[in-house]
C-alpha positions as CSV (number, residue, x, y, z in Angstrom):
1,X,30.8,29.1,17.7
2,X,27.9,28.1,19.7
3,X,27.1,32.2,20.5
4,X,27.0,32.7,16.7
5,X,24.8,29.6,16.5
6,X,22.4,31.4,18.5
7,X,22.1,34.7,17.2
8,X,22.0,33.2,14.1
9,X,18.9,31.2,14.8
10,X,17.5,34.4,16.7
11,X,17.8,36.7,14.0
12,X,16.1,34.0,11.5
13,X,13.0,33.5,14.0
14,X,12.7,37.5,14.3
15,X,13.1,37.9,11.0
16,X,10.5,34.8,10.2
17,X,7.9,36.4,13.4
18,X,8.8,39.7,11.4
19,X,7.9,38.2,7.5
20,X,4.9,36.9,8.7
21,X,3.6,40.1,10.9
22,X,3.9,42.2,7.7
23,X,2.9,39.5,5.4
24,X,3.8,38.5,1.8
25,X,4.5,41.3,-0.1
26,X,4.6,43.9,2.6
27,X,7.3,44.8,0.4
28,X,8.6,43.5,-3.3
29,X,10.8,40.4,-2.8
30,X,14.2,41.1,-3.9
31,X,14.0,40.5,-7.7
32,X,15.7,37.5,-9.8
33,X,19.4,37.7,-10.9
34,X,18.6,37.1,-14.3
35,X,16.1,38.2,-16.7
36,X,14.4,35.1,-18.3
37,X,10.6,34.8,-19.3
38,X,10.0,32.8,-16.5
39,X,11.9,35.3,-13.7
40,X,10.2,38.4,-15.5
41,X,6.7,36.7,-15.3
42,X,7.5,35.9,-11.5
43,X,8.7,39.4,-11.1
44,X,5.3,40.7,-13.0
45,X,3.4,38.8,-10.4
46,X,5.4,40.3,-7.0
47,X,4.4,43.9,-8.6
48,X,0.8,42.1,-8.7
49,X,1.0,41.1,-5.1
50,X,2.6,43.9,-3.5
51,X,0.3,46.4,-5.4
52,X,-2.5,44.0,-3.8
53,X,-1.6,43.9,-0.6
54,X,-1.7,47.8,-0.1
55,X,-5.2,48.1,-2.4
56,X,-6.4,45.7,-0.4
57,X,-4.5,46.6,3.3
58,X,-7.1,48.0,6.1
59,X,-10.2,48.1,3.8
60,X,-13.5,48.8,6.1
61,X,-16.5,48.1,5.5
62,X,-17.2,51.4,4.4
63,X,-14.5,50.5,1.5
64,X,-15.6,47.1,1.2
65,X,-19.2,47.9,0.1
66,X,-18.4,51.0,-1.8
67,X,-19.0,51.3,-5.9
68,X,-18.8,54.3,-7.8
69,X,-22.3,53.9,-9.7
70,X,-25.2,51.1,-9.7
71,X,-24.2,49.3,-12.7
72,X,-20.4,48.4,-11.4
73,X,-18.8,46.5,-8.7
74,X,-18.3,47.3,-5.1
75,X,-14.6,46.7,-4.0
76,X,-15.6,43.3,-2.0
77,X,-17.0,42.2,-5.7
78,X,-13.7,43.2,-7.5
79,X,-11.4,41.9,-4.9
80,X,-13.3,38.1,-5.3
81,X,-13.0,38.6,-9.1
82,X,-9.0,38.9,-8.7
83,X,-9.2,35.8,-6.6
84,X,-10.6,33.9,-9.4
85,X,-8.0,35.5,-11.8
86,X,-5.5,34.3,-9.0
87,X,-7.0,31.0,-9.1
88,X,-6.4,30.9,-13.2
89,X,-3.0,32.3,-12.7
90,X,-1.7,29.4,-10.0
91,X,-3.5,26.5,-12.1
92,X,-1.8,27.4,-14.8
93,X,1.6,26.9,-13.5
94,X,0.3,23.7,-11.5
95,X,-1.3,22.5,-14.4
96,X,-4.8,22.3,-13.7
97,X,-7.4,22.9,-15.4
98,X,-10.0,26.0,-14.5
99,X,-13.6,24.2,-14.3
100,X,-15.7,27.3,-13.6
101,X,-16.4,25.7,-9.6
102,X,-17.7,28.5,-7.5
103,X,-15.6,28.5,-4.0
104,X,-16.2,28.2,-0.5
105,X,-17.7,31.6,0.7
106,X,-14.5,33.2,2.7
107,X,-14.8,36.1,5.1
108,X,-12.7,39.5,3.4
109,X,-9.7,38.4,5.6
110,X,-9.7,35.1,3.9
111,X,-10.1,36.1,0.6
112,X,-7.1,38.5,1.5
113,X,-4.9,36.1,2.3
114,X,-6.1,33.3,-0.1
115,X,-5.5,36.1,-2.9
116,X,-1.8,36.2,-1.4
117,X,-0.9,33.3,-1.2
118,X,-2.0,32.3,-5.0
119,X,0.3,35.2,-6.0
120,X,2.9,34.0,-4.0
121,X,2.6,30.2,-5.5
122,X,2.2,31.1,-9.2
123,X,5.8,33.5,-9.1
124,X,7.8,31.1,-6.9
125,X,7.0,28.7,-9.3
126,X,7.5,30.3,-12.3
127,X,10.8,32.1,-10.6
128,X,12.4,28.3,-10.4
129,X,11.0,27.4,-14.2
130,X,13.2,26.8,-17.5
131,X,10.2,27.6,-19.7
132,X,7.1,29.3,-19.6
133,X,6.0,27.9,-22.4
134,X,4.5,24.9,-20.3
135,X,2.0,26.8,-19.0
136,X,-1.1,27.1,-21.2
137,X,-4.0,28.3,-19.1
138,X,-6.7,25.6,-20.0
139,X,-10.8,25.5,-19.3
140,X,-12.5,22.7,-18.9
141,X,-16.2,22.7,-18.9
142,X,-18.0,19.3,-19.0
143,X,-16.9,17.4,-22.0
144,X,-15.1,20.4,-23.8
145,X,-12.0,21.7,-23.3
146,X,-10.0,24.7,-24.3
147,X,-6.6,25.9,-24.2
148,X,-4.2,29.1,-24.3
149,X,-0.6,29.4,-24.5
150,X,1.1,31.4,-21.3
151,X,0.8,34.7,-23.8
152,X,-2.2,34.8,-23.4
153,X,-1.4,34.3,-19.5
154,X,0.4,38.1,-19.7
155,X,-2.2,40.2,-21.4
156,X,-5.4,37.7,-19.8
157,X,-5.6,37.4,-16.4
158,X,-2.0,39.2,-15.3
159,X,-3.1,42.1,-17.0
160,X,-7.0,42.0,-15.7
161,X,-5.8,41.9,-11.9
162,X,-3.5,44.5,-12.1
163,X,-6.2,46.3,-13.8
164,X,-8.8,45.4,-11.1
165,X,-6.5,46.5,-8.1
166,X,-5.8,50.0,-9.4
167,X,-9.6,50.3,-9.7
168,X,-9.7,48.8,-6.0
169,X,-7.2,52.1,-5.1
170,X,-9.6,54.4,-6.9
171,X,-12.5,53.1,-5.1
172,X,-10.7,53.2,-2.0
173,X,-9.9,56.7,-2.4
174,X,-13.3,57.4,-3.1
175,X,-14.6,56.0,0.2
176,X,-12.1,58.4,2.4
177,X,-9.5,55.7,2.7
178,X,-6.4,56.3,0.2
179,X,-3.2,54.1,0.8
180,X,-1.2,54.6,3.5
181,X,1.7,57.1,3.5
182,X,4.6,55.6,1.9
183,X,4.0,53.0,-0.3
184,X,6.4,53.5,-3.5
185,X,5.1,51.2,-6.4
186,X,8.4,51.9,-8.4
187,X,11.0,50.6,-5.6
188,X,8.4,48.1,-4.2
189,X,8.5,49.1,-0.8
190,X,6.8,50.3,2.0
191,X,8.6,53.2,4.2
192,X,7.6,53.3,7.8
């Protein structure tokens, strides 16, 4: 009992030292048993991250500063504006409200992981919720205040990020440095 004990908690820290190696969506976490509005809007958000974390997965600086004309973003510029989507998405489901603050300056690494971890938040949560619905996206700027129900959560900022990554991949592309071999978008994986 005690040798199953063990390799038990072996396996769970090599699998742990393994998770956290790769990262949060290295690959799509195994998707929800049921379909709900709440585990379909968590599983809308793994696509989110996993697509993410390859756009965004050994950028250089060459791909960082790149933009395909004068008048549009580089990739560094896009990947801070799907932070601040990010950041809309997560106080949503925490119920905060968005008061147009400018954050810290973060190094790309940072942002990276900052991105991440607000797509990890917002789906876990909404993954363990009974209804959406509860989730109005709201903005709060001095003394006025506005609010939008969670539909407007789908085809807003949802919707805007995936967007914004694909144009990341473009840009990426552009620069010489498409996505590694083996990423599959359909199965969520990453084939080594």
């Amino acid at each position: 009992m005690k040798s199953r004990f063990i390799l038990f908690f072996a396996l769970t820290i090599t699998t742990s030292i393994m998770a956290q190696k790769k990262g949060s969506y290295y690959n799509i976490p195994e998707a929800p048993k049921e379909y709900t509005a709440a585990t379909v809007s968590s599983r809308m958000l793994d696509g989110l991250g996993f697509r993410y974390y390859w756009a965004s997965y050994g950028l250089t600086e060459k791909d960082l500063t790149f933009k395909p004309s004068s008048e549009a973003r580089t990739s560094l510029e896009t990947l801070k504006h799907i932070y601040d989507l990010t950041t809309v998405i997560l106080n949503s489901v925490i119920g905060k409200p968005n008061t147009g603050q400018k954050w810290p300056e973060m190094t790309f690494t940072e942002l990276r992981k900052a991105t991440l971890l607000n797509i990890e938040k917002a789906s876990n949560i909404l993954r363990n919720s009974k209804d959406v619905s509860k989730y109005n996206i709201v903005f709060k700027r001095g003394e006025n205040t506005s609010q939008l129900p969670f539909w407007n959560q789908i085809n807003g900022p949802i919707s805007d990020a995936l967007w914004h990554v694909g144009q990341v991949v473009t840009f990426r592309r552009s620069s010489g440095n498409p996505l590694p071999k083996g990423v599959n978008v359909l199965t969520g994986t990453k084939n080594d």
